[in-house]
N, C-alpha and C positions, 0 to 999 in steps of 0.2 A: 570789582577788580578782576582782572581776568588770571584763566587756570596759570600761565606761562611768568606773569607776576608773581603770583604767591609763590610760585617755583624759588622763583630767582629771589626772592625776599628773605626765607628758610636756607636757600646757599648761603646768603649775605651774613646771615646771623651767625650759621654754625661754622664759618668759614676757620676764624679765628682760631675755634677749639678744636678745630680739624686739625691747622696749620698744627698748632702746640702738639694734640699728638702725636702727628706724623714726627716732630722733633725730637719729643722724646722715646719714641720708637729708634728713631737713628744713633741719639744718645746710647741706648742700650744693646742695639748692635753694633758699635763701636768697641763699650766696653767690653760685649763679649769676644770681640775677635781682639783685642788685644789680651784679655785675661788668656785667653786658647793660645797666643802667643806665647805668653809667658808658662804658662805651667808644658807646653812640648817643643821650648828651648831653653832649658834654664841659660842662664850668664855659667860660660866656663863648664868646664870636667870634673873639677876639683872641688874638693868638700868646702863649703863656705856656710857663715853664719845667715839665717835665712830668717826673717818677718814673720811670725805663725802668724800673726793676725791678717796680714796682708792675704797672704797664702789662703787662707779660709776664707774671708771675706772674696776671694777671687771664685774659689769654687762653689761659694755659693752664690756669688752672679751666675755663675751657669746655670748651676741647676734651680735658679728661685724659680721659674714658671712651671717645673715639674711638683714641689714642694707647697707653693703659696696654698696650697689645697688641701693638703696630707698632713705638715707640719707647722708646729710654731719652734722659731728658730730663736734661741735666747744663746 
């Protein structure tokens, strides 16, 4: 088989799991620019009842690729 074959055979294979994580690459800078939306505009001036859970789970989309290494997050 020739070198340009095997090339093209090795794209073929890993194509798929490429495509997947470039997707979920996109998935997670989505969610981060919309989490950075919401936490430096909140809804409204005025004191309102707010999600902790939400809220956190938002800040820790940010910062999990700085943490996945340093902490376990429970």
């Amino acid at each position: 088989m020739k070198a340009s074959k095997k090339k093209f055979n090795y794209l073929k294979q890993d194509t798929a799991k490429l495509i997947k994580e470039s997707h979920d690459g996109l998935d997670r800078v989505i969610q981060i620019v919309m989490d950075l939306k919401r936490f430096s505009h909140p809804d409204g001036v005025e004191w309102q009842v707010s999600d902790i859970q939400s809220g956190m789970d938002s800040r820790l989309n940010m910062v999990h690729n700085e943490l996945k290494y340093k902490a376990d997050i429970i």
